[in-house]
C-alpha positions in Angstrom: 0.0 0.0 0.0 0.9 3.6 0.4 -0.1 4.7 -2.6 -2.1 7.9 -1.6 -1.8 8.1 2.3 1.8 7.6 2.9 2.7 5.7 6.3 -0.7 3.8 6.3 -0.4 0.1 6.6 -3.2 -1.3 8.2 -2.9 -4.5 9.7 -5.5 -7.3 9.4 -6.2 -7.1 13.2 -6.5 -3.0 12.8 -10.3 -3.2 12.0 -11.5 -5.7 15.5 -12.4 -2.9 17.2 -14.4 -0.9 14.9 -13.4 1.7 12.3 -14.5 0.0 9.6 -18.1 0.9 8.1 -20.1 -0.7 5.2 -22.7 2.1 3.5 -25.2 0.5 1.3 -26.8 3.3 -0.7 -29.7 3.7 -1.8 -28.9 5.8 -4.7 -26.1 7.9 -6.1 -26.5 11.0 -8.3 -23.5 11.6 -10.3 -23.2 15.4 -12.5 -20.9 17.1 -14.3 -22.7 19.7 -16.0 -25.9 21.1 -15.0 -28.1 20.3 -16.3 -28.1 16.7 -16.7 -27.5 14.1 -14.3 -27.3 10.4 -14.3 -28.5 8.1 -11.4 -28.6 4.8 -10.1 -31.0 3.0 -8.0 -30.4 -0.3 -5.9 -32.5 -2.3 -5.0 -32.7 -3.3 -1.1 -33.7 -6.4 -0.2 
C-alpha cells in the first residue's frame, strides 16, 4: 500500500475494534454539467 496516504499500513487485526463501516446506498447522483445528471438506484432487499 501507500499509494495515496503515505505511512498507512493497516494491519488485518487493525479493524477488530471498529473503524470499519459498510454504507449500502440507496442511490447515487452523479453530475458534471448542469443540467443533466445520471442516477442509479439499488434495490434493497
Amino acid at each position: 500500500m501507500g499509494g495515496k496516504y503515505k505511512g498507512y499500513d493497516p494491519t488485518p487485526d487493525s479493524w477488530d475494534n471498529g473503524g470499519m463501516w459498510r454504507i449500502e446506498p440507496g442511490s447515487v447522483l452523479a453530475w458534471k454539467a448542469m443540467p443533466t445528471s445520471n442516477r442509479w438506484r439499488f434495490p434493497r432487499g
